[in-house]
Backbone as CSV, one residue per row, in Angstrom:
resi,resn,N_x,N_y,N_z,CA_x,CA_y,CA_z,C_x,C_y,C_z
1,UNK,93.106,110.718,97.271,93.855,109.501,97.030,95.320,109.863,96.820
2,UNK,96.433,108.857,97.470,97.722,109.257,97.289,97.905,109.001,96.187
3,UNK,99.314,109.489,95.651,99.972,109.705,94.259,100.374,108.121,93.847
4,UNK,100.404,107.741,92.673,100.673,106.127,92.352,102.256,106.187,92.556
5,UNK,102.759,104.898,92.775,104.148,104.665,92.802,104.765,104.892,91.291
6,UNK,105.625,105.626,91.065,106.689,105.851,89.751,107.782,104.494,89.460
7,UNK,108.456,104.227,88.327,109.158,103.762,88.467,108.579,101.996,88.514
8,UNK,109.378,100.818,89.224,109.105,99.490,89.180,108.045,99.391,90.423
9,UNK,107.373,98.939,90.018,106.101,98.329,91.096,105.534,96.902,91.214
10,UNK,105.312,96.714,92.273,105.335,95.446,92.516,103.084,94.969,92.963
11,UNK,103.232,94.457,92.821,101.129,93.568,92.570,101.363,92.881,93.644
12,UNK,100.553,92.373,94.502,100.434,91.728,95.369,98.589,91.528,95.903
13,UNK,98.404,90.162,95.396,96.828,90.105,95.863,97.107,88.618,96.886
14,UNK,96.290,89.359,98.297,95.885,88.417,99.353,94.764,87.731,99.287
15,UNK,94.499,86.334,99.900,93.296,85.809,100.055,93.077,84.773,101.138
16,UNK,92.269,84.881,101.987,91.979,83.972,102.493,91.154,82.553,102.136
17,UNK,91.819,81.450,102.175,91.101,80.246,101.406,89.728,79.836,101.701
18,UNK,88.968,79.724,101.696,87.561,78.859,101.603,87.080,80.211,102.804
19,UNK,87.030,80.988,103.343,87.094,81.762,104.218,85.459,81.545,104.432
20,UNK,84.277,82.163,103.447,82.994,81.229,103.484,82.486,80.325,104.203
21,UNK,83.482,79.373,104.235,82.828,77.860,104.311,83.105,77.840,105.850
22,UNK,84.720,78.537,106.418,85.445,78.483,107.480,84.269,79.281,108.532
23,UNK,83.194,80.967,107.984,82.918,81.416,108.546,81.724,80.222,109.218
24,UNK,81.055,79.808,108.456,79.882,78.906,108.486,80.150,78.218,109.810
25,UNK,81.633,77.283,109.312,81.592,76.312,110.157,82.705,76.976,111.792
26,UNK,82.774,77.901,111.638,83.552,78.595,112.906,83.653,80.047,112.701
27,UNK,83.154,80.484,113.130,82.664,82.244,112.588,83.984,82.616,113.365
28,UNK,83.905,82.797,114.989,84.439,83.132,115.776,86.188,83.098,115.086
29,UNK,86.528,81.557,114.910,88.152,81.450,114.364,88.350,82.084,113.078
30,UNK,86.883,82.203,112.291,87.390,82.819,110.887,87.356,84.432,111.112
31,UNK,86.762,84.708,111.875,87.260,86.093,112.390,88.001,86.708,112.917
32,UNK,89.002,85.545,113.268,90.077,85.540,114.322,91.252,85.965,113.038
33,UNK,90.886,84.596,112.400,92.403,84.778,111.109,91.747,85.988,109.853
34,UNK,90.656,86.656,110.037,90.686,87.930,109.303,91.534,89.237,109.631
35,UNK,91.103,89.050,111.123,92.195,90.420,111.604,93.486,90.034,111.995
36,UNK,94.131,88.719,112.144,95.248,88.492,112.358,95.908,88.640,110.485
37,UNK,95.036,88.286,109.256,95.375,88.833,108.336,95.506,89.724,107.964
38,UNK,94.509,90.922,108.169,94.660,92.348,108.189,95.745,93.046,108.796
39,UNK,96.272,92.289,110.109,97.050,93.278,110.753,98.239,92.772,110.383
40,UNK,98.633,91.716,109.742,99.744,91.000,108.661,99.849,91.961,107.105
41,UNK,99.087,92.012,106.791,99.370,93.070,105.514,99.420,94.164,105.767
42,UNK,98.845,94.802,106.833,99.150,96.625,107.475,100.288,96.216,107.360
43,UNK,101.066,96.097,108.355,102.042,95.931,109.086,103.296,95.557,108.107
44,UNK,103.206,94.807,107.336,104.431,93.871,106.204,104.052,95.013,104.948
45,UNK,103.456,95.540,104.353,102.866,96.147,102.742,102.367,97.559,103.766
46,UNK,103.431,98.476,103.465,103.222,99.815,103.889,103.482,100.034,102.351
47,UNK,102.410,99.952,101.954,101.956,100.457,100.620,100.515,101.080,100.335
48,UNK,100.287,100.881,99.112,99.124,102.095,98.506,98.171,100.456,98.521
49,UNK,96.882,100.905,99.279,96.107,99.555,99.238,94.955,99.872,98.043
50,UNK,94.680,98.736,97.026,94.006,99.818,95.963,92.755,98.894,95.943
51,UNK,92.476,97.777,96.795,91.192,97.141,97.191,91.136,96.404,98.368
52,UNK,90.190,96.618,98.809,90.049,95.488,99.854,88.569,94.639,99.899
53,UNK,88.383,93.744,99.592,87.124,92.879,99.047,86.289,92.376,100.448
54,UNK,86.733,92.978,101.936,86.265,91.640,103.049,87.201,90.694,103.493
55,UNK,87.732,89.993,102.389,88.389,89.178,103.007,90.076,88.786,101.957
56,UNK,89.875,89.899,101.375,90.951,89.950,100.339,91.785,91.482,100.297
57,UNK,92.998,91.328,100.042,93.687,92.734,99.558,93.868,92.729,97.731
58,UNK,94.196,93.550,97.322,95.114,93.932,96.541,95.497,95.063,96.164
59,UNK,96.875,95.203,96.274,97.734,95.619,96.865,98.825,96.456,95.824
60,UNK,99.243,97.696,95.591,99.913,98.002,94.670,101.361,98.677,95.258
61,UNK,102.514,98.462,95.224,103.900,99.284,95.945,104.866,99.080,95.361
């Protein structure tokens, strides 16, 4: 595991809303906006990822 950030750090927890209910009723689109979320927090939070729940981050940098 990398070294924690020193100094001021910043929290950041993602979530997708009702994501559940979305898979139920459209699997396909709620799978769509999982990896279009995933590749939104890679990409923006080049940080230390200190969970990822499925369908949630949180996020420490």
């Amino acid at each position: 595991m990398p070294d924690l950030p020193g100094g001021t750090i910043a929290l950041l927890f993602t979530d997708i809303e009702d994501f559940t209910r979305h898979c139920s009723e459209n699997e396909a689109g709620a799978l769509a906006s999982l990896r279009r979320h995933d590749a939104l927090v890679r990409r923006w939070c080049k940080a230390l990822q200190m969970a990822d729940t499925g369908h949630s981050y949180l996020v420490l940098f």
